[in-house]
C-alpha positions as CSV (number, residue, x, y, z in Angstrom):
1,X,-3.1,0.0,23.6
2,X,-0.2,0.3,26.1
3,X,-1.2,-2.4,28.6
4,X,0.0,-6.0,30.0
5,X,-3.3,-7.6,28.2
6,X,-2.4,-6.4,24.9
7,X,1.2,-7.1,25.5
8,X,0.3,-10.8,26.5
9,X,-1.9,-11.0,23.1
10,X,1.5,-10.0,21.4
11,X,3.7,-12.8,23.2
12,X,0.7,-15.6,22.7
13,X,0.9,-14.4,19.1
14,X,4.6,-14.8,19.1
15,X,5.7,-11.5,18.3
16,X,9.3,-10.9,18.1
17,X,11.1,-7.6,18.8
18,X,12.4,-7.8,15.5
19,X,8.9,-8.3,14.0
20,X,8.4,-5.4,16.2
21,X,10.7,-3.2,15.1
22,X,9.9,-3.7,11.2
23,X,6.2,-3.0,12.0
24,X,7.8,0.4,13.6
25,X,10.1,1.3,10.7
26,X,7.1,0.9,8.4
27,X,4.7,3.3,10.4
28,X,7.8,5.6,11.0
29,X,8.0,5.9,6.8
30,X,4.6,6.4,6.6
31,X,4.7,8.9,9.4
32,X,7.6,10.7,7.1
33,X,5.8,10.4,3.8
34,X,1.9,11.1,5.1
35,X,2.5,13.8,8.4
36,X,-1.3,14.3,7.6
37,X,-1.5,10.5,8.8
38,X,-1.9,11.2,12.8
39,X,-2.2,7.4,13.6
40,X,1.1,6.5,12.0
41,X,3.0,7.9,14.9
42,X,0.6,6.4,17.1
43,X,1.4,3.0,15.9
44,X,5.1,3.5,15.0
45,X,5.1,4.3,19.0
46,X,2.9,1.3,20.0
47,X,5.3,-0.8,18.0
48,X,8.4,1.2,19.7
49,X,6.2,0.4,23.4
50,X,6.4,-3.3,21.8
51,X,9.7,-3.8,21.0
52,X,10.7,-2.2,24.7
53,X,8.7,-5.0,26.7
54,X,8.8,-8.2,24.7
């Protein structure tokens, strides 16, 4: 979810960009390997919404 609650979960949880970003390159592979995944993208973009407001 794209919102300031679950971005505030992230930063009490101590989420780093870069842990961010690795969580995004993973779903982004899995998007490439599995494009009959449709909730890779969704995550690899959650993660990509992460890394743009921690």
């Amino acid at each position: 979810m794209k919102n300031a609650d679950q971005l505030d979960k992230m930063r009490k949880m101590r989420m780093t960009k870069e842990q961010a970003k690795a969580i995004r390159d993973a779903y982004v592979k899995v998007a490439d390997l599995r494009p009959s995944n449709p909730s890779a993208k969704q995550r690899a973009d959650l993660a990509q919404w992460y890394m743009d407001n921690l």
